[in-house]
C-alpha positions in Angstrom: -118.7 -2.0 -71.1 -117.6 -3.2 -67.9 -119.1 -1.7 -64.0 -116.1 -0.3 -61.6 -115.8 -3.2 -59.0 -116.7 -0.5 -56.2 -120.2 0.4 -58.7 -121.3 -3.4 -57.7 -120.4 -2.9 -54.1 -122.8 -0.3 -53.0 -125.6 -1.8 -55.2 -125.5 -5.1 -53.7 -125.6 -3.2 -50.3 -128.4 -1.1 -51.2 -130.4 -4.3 -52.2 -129.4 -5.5 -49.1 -130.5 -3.1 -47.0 -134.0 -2.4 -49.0 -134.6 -6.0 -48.6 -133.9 -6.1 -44.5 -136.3 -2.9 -44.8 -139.3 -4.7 -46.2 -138.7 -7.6 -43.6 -138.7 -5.6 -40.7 -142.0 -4.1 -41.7 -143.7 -7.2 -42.7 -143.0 -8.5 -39.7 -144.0 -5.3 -37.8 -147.5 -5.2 -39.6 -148.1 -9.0 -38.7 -149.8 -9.2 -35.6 -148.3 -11.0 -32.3 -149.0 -14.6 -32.0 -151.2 -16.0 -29.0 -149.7 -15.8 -25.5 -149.8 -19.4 -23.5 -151.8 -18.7 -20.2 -150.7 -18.3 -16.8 -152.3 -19.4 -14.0 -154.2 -16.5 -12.2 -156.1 -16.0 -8.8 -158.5 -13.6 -8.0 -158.1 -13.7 -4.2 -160.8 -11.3 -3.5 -163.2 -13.4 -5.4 -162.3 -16.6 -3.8 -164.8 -17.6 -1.3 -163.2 -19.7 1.6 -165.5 -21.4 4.6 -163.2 -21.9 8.1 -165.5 -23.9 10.0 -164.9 -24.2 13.5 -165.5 -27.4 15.3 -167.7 -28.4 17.6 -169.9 -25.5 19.8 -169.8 -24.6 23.1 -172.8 -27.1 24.3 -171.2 -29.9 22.2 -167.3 -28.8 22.9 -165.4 -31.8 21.5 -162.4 -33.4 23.4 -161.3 -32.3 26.4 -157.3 -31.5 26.9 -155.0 -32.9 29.1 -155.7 -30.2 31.3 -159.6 -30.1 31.1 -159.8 -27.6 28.2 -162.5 -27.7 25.7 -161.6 -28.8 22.3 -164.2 -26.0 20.4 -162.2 -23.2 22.5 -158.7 -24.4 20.8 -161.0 -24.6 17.4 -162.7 -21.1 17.6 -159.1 -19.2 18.5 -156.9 -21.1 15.5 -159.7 -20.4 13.4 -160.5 -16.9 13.7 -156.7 -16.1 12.9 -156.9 -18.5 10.1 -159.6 -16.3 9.1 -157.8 -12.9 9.9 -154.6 -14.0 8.1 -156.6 -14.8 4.6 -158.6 -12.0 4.5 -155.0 -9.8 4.9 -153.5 -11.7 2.4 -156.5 -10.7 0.3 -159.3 -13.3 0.0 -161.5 -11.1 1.2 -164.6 -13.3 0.9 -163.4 -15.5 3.6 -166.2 -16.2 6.4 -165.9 -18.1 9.7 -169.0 -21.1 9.9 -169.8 -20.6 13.4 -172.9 -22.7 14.5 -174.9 -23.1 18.1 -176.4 -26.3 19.5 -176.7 -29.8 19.0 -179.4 -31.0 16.8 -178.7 -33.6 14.0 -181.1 -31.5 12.0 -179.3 -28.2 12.5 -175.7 -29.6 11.1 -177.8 -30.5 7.8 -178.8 -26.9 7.8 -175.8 -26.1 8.2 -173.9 -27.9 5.0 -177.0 -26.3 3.3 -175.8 -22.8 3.8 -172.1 -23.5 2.9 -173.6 -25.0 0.1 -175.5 -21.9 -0.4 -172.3 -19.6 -0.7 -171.6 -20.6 -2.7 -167.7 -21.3 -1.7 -164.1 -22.5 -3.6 -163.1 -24.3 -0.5 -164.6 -25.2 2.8 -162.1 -26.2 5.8 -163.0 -27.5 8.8 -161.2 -26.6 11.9 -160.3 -29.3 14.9 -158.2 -30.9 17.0 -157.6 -34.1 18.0 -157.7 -36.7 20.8 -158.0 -40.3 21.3 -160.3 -43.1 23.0 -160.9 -43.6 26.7 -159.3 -46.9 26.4 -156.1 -45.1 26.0 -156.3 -42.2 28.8 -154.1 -42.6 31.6 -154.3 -40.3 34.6 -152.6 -37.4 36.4 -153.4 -34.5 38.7 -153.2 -31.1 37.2 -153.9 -27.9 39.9 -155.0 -30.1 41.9 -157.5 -32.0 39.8 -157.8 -35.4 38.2 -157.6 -35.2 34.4 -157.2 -37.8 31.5 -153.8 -38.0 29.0 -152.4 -39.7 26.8 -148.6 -39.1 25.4 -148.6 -41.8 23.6 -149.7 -40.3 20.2 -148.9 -36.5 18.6 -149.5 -34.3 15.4 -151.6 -33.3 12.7 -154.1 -35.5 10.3 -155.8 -34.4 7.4 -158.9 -35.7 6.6 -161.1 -35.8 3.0 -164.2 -37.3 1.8 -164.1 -39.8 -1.1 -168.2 -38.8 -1.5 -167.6 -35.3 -1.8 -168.6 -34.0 -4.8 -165.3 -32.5 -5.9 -162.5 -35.2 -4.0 -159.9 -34.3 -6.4 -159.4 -31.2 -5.9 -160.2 -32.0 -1.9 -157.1 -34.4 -2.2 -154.9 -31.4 -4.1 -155.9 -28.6 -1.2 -155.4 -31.5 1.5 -151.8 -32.8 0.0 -150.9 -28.6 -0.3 -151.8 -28.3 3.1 -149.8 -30.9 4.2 -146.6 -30.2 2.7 -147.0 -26.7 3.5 -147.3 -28.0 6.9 -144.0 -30.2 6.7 -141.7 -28.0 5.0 -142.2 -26.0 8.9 -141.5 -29.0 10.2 -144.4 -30.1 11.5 -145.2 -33.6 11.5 -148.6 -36.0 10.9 -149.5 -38.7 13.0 -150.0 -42.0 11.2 -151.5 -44.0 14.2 -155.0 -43.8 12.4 -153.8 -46.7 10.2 -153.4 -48.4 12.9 -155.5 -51.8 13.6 -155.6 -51.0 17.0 -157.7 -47.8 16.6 -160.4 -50.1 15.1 -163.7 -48.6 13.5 -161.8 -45.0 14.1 -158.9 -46.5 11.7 -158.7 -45.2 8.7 -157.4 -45.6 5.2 -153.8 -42.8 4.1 -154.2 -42.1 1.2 -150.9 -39.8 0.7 -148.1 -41.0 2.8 -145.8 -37.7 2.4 -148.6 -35.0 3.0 -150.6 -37.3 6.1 -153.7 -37.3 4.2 -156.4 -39.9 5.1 -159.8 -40.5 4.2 -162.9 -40.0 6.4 -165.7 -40.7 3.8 -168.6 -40.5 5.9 -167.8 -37.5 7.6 -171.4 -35.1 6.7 -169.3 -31.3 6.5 -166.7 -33.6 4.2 -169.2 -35.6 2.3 -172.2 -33.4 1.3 -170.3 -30.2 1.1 -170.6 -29.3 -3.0 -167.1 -27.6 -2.8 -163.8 -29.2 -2.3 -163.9 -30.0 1.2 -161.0 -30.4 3.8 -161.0 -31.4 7.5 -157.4 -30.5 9.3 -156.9 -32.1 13.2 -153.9 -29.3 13.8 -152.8 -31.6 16.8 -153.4 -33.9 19.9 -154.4 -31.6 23.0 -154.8 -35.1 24.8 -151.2 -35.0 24.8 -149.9 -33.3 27.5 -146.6 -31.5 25.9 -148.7 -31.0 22.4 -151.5 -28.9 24.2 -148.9 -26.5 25.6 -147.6 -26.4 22.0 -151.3 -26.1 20.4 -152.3 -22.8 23.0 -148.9 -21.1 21.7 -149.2 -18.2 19.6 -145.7 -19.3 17.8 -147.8 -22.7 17.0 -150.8 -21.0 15.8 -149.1 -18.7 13.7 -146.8 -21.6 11.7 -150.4 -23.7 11.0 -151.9 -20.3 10.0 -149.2 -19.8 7.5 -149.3 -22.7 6.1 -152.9 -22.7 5.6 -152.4 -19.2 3.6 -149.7 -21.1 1.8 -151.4 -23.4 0.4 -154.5 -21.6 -0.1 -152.9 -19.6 -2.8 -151.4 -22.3 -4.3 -155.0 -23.7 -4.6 -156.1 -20.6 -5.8 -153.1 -20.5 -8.6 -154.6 -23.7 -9.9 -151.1 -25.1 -9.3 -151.8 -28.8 -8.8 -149.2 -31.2 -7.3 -149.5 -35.1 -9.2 -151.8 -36.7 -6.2 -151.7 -40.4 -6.5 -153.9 -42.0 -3.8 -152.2 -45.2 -3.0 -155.1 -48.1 -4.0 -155.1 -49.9 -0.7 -157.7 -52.4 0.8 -161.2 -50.9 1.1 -160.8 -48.5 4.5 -163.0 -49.5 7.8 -166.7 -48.6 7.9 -167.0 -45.0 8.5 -168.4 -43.9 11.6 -171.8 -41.4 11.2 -170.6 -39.7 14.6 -168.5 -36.5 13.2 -167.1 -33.4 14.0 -169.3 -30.3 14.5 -169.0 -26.4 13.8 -169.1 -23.7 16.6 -170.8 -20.9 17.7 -170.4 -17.0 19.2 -170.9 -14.2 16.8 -167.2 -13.9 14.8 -166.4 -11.6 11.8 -167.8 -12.1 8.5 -170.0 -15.3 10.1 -172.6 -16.8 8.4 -175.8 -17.2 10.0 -175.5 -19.2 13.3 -178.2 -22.3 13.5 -178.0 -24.9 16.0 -176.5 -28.0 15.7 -176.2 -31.4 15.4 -175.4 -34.0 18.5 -173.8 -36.5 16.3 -170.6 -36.5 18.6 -169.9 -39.3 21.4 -170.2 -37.9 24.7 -167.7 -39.3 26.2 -165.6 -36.9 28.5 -162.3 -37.1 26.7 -162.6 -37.7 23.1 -162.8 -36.5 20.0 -165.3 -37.5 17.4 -163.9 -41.4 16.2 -161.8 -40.6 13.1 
């Protein structure tokens, strides 16, 4: 006996379909395979340290126009600070510090060490040897200058116990700094600067090292030192007080702080160069006036030079 052609039609269709029914729930009852990770960052439980440099008895440089370096410090940043704990890293403290003694800058390490703290950045900016200062008369009174030099430097620690990831926030920083067009100075590779020359170790982002610097050095986190710009020069200085200025370096900062928090880390090739210039022991300082979420003022050290014009010897 032979089937109606139409008979083996719906038969195969019906096998068809109880077949693509059996799939469909084997595959439902299998469970999902293992997602790849994302990068994540808990921004409220990402402890930052802002240090500000220097302290009002040991101020730092003085401007072109007889200003003290720690006040240009203290006011970038406490809107640093301000800006970060908006954006949501809420554990964000400013390292404020009184005095001079070398003993109270240890002290102080020890308590960021304490934190304990994902990052520690320490606020300056910069100037240059007497041997460069020309002079000019500003309301009426005699001050030093020098136009000669301008812009930012980043500085790291190759002692620091975490200088990778020092050299990934310090290369975020400073192409977050360039993509608003600001730019580094690269006179600090200079032979001219002598002991205060220092070796680049990323060309593109104006990274150098400092490895003797203490807050750099014996810090336990990733450590960061940023020179936001010469207020030795007289046309920078005007730049530095703006609020326009202050706000494009505090952006950038928040920029590449989440990127740090992400985990998102650029390829950082340091370039292998000849050994850099003995580092000076004389470094910058933290500063002190009470300041939102501060930590606990100490004095502090007097490891700066004293001379009238100049910042710490980079």
């Amino acid at each position: 006996m032979t089937c109606h052609p139409r008979i083996w039609t719906l038969a195969v269709v019906a096998l068809a379909l109880l077949l693509g029914h059996g799939a469909h729930d084997q595959a439902r009852a299998e469970p999902p395979g293992p997602k790849a990770s994302s990068p994540t960052c808990n921004r409220a439980g990402f402890r930052v340290i802002i240090d500000v440099g220097h302290t009002p008895q040991v101020p730092g440089a003085k401007s072109a126009r007889g200003l003290n370096e720690y006040d240009f410090n203290l006011r970038l940043a406490k809107r640093i600070e301000r800006k970060l704990v908006e954006t949501g890293f809420e554990k964000t403290v400013l390292l404020i510090t009184d005095g001079k003694a070398h003993r109270s800058l240890v002290q102080r390490v020890a308590r960021a060490n304490k934190s304990p703290a994902d990052l520690f950045l320490s606020i300056h900016h910069d100037s240059v040897p007497d041997s460069f200062l020309q002079k000019w008369q500003f309301e009426g009174r005699e001050h030093g200058y020098c136009d000669r030099f301008k812009g930012h430097s980043i500085f790291v620690s190759h002692y620091n116990a975490d200088f990778g990831s020092s050299l990934v926030f310090a290369r975020m920083l400073g192409m977050q700094l360039k993509a608003r067009g600001l730019k580094y100075t690269p006179h600090y590779t200079e032979r001219f600067m002598g002991h205060r020359q220092r070796q680049l170790v990323d060309p593109e982002a104006g990274v150098y090292r400092y490895d003797q610097l203490i807050v750099l050095k014996d810090t336990r986190m990733p450590a960061v030192l940023l020179e936001a710009g010469s207020i030795i020069n007289r046309d920078e200085e005007v730049k530095m007080a703006s609020v326009e200025r202050q706000d494009m370096t505090t952006k950038a900062v928040t920029s590449a702080m989440k990127q740090f928090c992400f985990g998102a880390q650029p390829q950082v090739q340091p370039q292998t160069v000849a050994k850099s210039q003995p580092e000076a022991s004389n470094q910058p300082q933290p500063a002190a006036q009470p300041a939102p979420r501060e930590i606990t003022s100490v004095p502090e050290q007097n490891s700066e030079p004293q001379a009238s014009s100049q910042s710490p010897p980079k």
